[in-house]
N, C-alpha and C positions, 0 to 999 in steps of 0.2 A: 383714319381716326380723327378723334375730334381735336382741335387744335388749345393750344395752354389758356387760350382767353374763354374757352368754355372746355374743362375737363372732362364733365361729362359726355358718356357716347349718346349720339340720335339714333333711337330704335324705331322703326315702323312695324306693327302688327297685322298684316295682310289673312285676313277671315277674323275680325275681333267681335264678333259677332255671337257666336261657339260660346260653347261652356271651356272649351280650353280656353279661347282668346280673352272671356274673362276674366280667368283664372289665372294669364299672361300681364292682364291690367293689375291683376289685383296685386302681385307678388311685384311687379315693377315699379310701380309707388311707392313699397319701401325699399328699392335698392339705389342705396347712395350715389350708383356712377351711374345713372340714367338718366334720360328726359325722353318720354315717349311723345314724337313728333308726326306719327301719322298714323290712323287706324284703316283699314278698310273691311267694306260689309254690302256685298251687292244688293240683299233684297233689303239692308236697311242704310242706306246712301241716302245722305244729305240729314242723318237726324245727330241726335247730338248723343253722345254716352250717358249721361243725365236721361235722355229719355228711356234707351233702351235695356240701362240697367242701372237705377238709380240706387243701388247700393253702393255704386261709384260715380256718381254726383257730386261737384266741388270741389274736384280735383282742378279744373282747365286743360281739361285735354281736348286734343283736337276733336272736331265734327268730323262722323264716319263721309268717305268716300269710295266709291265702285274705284277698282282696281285702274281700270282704262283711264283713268281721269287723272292718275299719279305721272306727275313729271317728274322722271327719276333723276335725270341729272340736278337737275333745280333743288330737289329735296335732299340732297347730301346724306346720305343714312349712312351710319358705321355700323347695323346689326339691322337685317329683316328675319324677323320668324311670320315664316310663312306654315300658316291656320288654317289651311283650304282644303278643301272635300278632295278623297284621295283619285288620281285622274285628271285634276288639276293645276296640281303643284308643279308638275313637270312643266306645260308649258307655260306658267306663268317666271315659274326661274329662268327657264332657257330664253324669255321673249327679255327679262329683267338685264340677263349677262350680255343679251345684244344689244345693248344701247350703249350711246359713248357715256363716256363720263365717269369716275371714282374709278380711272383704270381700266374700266371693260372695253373690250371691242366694238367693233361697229359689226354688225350683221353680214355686211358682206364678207367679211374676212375672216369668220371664225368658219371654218373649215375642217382641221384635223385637231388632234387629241392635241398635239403641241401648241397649238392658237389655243386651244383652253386650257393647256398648263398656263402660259403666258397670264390669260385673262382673270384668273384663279389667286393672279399676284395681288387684284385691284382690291382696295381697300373696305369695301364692302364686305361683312360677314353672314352666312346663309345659315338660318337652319328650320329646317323643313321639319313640321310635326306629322305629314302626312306620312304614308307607303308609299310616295312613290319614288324613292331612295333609299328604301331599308334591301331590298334586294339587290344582292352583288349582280346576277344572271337576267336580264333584261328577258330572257326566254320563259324564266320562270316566272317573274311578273310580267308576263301576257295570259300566261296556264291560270294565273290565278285572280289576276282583275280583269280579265277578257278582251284587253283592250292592249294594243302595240306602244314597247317603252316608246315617248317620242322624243329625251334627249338621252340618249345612250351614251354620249362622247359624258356627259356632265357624269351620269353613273360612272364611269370607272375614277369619278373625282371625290367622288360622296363618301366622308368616313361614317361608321356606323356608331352614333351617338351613347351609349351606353357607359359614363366616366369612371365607372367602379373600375370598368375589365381595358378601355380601350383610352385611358386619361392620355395616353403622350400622342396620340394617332391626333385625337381633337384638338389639342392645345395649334397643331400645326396648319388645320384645316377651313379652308373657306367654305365647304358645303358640307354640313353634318345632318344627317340623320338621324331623328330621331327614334325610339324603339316605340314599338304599339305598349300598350298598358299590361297585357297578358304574356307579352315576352320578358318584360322587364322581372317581373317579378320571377317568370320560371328562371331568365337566365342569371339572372343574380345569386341565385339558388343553385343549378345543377352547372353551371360550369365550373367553376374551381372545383366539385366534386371531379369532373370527367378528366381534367387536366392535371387534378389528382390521382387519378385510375382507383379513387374507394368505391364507385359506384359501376355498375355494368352500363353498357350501351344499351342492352336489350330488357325491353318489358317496363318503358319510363312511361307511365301513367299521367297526366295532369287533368285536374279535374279542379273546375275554376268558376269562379262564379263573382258577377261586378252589378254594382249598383247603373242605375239608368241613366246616370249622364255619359256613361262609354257608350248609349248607342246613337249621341249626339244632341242636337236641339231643335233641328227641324222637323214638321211633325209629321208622323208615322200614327196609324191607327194600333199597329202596337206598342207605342210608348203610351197613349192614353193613360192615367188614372186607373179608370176601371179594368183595364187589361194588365195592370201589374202589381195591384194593390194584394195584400193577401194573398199573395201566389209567388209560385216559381216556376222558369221554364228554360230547359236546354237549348240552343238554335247555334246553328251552324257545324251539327253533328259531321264528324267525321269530314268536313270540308272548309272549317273556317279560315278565313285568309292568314290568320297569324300564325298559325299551322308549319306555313314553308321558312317563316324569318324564326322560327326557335331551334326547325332543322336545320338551317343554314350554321345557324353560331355554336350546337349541340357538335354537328359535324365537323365544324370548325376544332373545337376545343379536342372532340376526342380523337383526331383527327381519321376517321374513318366514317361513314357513313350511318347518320340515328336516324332513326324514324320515330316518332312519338306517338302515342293514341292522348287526344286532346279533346276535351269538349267543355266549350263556354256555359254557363247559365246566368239568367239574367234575374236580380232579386230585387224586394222592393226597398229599394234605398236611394240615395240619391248618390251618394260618389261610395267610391271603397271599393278594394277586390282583396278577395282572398284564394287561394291557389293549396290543394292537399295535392300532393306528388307522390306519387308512389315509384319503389324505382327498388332495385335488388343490387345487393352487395357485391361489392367485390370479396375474395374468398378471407373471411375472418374478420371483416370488416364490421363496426358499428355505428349508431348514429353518435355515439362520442366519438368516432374518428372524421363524421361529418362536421360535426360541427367544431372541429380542433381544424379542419382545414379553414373553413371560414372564418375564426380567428382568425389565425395564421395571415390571412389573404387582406382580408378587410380590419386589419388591426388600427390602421389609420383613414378608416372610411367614417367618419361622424353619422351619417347619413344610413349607415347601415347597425340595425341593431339584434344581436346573436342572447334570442333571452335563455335563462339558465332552467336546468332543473324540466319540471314537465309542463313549465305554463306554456299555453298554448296562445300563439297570434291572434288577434283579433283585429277585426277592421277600427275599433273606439281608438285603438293603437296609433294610428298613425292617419287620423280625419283631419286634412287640413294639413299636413305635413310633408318634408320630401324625405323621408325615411323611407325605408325597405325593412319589415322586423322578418325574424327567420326565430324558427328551429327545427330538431328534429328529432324521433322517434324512433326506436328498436319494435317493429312489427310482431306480433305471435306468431308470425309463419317463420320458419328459420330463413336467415340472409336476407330479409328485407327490411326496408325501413320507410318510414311516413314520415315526408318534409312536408311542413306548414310556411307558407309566405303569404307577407302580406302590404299593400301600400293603396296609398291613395290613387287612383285611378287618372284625377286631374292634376295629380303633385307629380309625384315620382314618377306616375307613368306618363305624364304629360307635359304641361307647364314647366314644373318646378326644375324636370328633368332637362326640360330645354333652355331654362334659366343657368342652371346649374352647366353645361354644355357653352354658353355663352361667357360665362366666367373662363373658361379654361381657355376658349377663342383670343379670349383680350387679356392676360393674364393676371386674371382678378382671382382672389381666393374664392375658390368655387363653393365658399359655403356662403357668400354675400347675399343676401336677400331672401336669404335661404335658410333663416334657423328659427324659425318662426315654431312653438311647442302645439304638439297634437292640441286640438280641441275635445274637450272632454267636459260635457253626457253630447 
């Protein structure tokens, strides 16, 4: 941590480059206990942040640099959120914990799961906005990103970042994981239902759809303009990556085995997702019993907000915010019910959430930098 002659922590932003990692700038400028001390951005290396997103201009922050070029010892960080395309992140943390310095090991000596509890003690805080730590079963993300976990010993170190459900796990933990954008909101939503038992395991529906900065910022000829302007479109039917990390924590909570039928769409907006859930009752059960659990649960969540009556979520709700808004619906089919959720895709699903995640790291009230009001039109 950073010493009393500078009480703020040194954060580096590793991919600042992203519509997260500016969204990481954006919301760290006003948080009181920061000083963000190093940015990195491989295809934009050596330029300044003033150039590559001058809506953040005149801050003084440092000139982006390629990863390879960071002297981690020298640079003293107390907080890296690492921004990097998923596939990455893994060896960029494993190659970061093997260097000496702020505690960590040396390479040659990190060996077993014990040299990484040990190494886990150093002073540095991680947290990765990528997938390649939301997965407890290293076997499962290989099924699902194609590709072999390659620090496995770090995974069984990684807590799973989501502060609503898992606040005391993080407050203790050196490598947190973040949630994707489309879990956040489902599990914000159906776990306290299933660890409630008001909702079934079976026939949980989500049907989700997120504005065009969730499919990132490098260019694809389907993020074009003209391919997403006036239109909408499903992708990743019945196969999307975030599919396994909702069954994981679904399964978690009710502790038996969910399966979910899940499909993304992509609309033309620029941030915001919204999420209709469909899901069947437990026997006598209502959406006033759902949403008296969520009370109940999040009575002291700021960040979480349970609207009354039949207004229904909207994305205007929470643009530019780290809220989660909720409610929920009594279905015309008997024992069913329609939950609505909704959040910012680069706040709560991303950024704000891994902001929010870092407060709890260093024991800062996790609502610091973080209560910033929706944007509204």
């Amino acid at each position: 941590m950073s010493t009393q002659s500078n009480p703020k922590v040194r954060v580096g932003i590793l991919g600042a480059s992203g519509y997260t990692g500016a969204d990481l700038i954006r919301l760290l400028l006003c948080h009181p206990n920061v000083d963000i001390v190093l940015l990195t951005a491989e295809r934009k290396a050596g330029m300044t942040v003033d150039e590559v997103f001058p809506h953040l201009a005149g801050y003084g922050l440092p000139d982006l640099i390629a990863v390879s070029d960071i002297e981690w010892p020298a640079v003293e960080l107390d907080v890296v959120f690492c921004a990097l395309p998923h596939a990455t992140s893994q060896e960029v943390i494993k190659g970061m914990m093997h260097t000496t310095g702020h505690g960590l090991l040396d390479e040659m000596i990190v060996e077993t799961n014990a040299d990484y509890a040990d190494m886990m003690q150093g002073d540095v805080k991680i947290i990765d906005l990528s997938a390649d730590f939301r997965l407890t079963d290293p076997n499962v993300y290989s099924q699902w990103y194609g590709r072999e976990h390659s620090a496995k010993d770090l995974q069984s170190r990684a807590v799973y970042g989501l502060p609503e459900l898992y606040r005391n796990h993080i407050k203790k933990a050196h490598l947190v994981a973040c949630p994707g954008c489309y879990p956040t909101a489902a599990l914000l939503a159906l776990v306290p239902l299933l660890h409630a038992k008001v909702i079934s395991t079976e026939d949980i529906i989500i049907d989700a759809k997120s504005g065009v900065s969730g499919a990132g910022r490098s260019l694809k000829e389907g993020n074009l303009y003209t391919e997403v302007a006036e239109a909408m479109h499903p992708y990743g039917i019945a196969h999307h990556r975030h599919m396994p990390e909702i069954e994981q924590e679904l399964t978690l909570a009710a502790g038996r085995k969910v399966t979910i039928s899940f499909t993304p769409h992509l609309v033309p907006m620029n941030r915001g997702e919204l999420e209709t859930i469909y899901v069947r009752m437990s026997d006598g059960q209502k959406a006033a019993d759902i949403k008296q659990v969520w009370q109940d649960i999040y009575a002291e969540d700021e960040f979480i907000q349970i609207l009354s009556g039949d207004v229904a979520p909207a994305t205007r709700m929470v643009r530019g915010s780290n809220r989660c808004v909720l409610n929920a619906f009594d279905d015309r089919q008997t024992g069913r019910a329609i939950i609505v959720a909704t959040i910012d895709n680069l706040v709560k699903g991303s950024s704000g959430q891994a902001v929010q995640n870092m407060n709890l790291m260093l024991g800062l009230d996790e609502r610091t930098g973080l209560q910033q009001v929706p944007m509204f039109p």
